[in-house]
Structure formats: structure tokens, C-alpha cells
C-alpha positions as CSV (number, residue, x, y, z in Angstrom):
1,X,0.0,0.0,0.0
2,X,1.5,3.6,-0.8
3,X,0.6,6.8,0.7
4,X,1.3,10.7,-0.4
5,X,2.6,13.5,1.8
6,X,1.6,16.7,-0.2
7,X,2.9,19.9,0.6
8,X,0.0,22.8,0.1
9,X,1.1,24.1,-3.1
10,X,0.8,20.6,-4.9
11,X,-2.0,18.1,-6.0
12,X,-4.2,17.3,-3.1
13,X,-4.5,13.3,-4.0
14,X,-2.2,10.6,-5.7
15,X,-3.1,7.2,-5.9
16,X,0.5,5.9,-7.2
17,X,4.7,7.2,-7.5
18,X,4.6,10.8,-9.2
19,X,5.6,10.5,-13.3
20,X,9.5,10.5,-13.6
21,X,8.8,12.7,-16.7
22,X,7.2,15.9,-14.8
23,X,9.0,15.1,-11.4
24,X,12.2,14.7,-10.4
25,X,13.1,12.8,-7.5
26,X,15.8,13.8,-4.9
27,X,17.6,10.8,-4.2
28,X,18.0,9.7,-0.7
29,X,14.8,11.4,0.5
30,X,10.9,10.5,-0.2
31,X,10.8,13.7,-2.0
32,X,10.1,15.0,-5.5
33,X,9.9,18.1,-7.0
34,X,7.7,19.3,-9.9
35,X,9.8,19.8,-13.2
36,X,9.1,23.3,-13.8
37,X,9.1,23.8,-18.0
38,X,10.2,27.5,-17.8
39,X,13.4,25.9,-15.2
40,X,16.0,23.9,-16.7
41,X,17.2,20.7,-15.0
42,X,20.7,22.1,-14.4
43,X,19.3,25.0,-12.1
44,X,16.8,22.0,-10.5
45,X,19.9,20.2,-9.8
46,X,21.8,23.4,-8.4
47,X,18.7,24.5,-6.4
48,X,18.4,21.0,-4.4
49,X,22.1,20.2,-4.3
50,X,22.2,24.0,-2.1
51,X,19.1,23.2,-0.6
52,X,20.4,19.6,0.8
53,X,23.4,21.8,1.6
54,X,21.3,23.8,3.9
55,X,19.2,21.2,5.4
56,X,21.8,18.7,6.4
57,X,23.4,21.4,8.8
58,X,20.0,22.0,10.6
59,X,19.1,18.3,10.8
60,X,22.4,18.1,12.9
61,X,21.9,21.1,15.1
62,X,18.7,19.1,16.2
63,X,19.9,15.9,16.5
64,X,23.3,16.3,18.5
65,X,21.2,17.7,21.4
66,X,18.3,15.7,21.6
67,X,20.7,12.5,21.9
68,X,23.4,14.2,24.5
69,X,19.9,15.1,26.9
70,X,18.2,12.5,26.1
71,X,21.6,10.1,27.3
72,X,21.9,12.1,29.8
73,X,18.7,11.5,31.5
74,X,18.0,8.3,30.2
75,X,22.0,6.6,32.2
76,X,21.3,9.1,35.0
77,X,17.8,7.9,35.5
78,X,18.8,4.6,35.5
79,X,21.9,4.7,38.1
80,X,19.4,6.6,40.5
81,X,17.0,3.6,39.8
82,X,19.6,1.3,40.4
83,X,20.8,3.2,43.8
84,X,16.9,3.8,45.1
85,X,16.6,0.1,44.2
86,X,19.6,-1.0,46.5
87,X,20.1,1.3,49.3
88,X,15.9,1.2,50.0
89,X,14.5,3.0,52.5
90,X,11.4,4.6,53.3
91,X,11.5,7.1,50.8
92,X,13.0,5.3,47.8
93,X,9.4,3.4,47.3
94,X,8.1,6.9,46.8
95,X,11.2,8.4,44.6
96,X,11.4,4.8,42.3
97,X,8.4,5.8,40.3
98,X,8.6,9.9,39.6
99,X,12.6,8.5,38.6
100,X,11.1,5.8,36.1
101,X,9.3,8.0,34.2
102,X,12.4,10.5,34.2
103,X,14.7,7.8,32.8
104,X,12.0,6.8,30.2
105,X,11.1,10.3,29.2
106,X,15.2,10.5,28.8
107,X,15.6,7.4,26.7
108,X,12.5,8.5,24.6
109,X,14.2,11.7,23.5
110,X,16.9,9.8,22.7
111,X,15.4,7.0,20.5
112,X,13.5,9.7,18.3
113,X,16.2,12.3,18.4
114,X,16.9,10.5,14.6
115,X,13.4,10.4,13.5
116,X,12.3,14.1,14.7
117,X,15.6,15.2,12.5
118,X,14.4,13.4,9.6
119,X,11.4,15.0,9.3
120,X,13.1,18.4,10.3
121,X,14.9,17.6,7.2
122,X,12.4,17.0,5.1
123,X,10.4,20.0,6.0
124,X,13.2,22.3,5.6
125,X,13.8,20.8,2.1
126,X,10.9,21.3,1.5
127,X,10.6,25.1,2.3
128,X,13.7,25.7,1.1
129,X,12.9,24.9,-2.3
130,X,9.4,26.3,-2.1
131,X,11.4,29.8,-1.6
132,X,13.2,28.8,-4.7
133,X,9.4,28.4,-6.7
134,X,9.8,24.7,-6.8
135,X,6.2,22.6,-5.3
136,X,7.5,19.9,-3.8
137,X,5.8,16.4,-3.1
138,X,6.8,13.7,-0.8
139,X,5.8,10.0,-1.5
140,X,6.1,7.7,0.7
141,X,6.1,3.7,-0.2
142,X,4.5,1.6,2.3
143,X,5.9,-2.0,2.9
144,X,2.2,-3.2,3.0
């Protein structure tokens, strides 16, 4: 089964992969931009190669931190666990839970730190080209 991502300046439904003839498709992503017959492909080419350019550095800049506080949190969380665990104590049957959900929220922001950057990615590709006049279209294939 396929599904279609559209941004707002492109066709509202697609049913299959957009036509290689009036799309191009940026390789390495789910994206594909409309082949524009006053553009030529050269320019195309230039405008994503800079707009990858641009996009790559932001991905990172979101990425990097998400997994450093996300770590962070996550090993902290679970050598306080471990030390609550062991010591015992009135108060550690109070502290175990409220520490739990710490070290999962941690190790949550870690495990999607790569898939929030993706999609920063592709967002930012995609309004970096739309600045360039280019309507972008994202396709994704589903493995169903």
C-alpha cells in the first residue's frame, strides 16, 4: 500500500509514484519536485544540491542535542533507579516511580532524536525549495 505526503502548493491526492517525466526525485529522500518547463534541469539540480546543503546542517543542530539530553537522563535515571533500588529506605518506594518516568522520558528523546531530524529535514527541504518556486511532493512507499 503507498501513501502521499503533499505539501499545500501541490496536487491534493495521488493514488500511485509521481511521473518521472514531470517530477524529479531527490535521491536519498521521499521527496520529488515538480519539473518546472520554464526551469531547466541544471538550475533544478543546483537549487536542491544547495538546498540539501542547507538542510543537512539543521538536521544536525537538532539531532546532536536531543541525543546528549536524552543520554543524559536516560544513564542518570537509571543509576538513580539502580541506587533507590539497593540502598531502599522509606523514601526510595516513593522516589522509584517519579525517577522511572524520568529515565523513560530520557531514553524516549533519545530513540527519536533521529526520526524528529528526519522529518526536520524533510520540512526544511521542502521550504527551502518552495522559496526557490519549486512545489515539492513527498511519497512515501509503504511496505504493505
Amino acid at each position: 500500500m503507498t501513501s502521499l505526503l503533499i505539501s499545500s502548493c501541490a496536487v491534493n491526492t495521488a493514488s500511485s509514484a509521481p511521473e518521472k517525466n514531470r517530477f524529479a526525485h531527490i535521491d536519498g529522500t521521499p521527496a520529488y519536485v515538480l519539473i518546472e518547463p520554464d526551469k531547466s534541469i541544471e538550475l533544478l539540480n543546483d537549487h536542491i544540491y544547495i538546498c540539501l546543503a542547507e538542510v543537512e546542517g539543521k538536521a544536525r543542530s537538532i539531532k546532536t542535542p536531543m541525543k546528549v539530553v536524552g543520554g543524559i537522563y536516560g544513564v542518570a535515571g537509571v543509576v538513580a533507579l539502580i541506587d533507590l533500588a539497593t540502598t531502599g529506605g522509606v523514601l526510595s518506594s516513593l522516589l522509584i516511580p517519579g525517577m522511572a518516568v524520568i529515565t523513560a522520558a530520557g531514553w524516549v528523546t533519545y530513540a527519536s532524536a533521529d526520526a524528529v531530524s528526519e522529518l526536520s529535514a524533510y520540512k526544511n527541504l521542502e521550504t527551502c525549495l518552495e522559496e526557490k518556486d519549486y512545489s515539492v511532493v513527498f511519497f512515501f512507499e509503504d511496505g504493505n
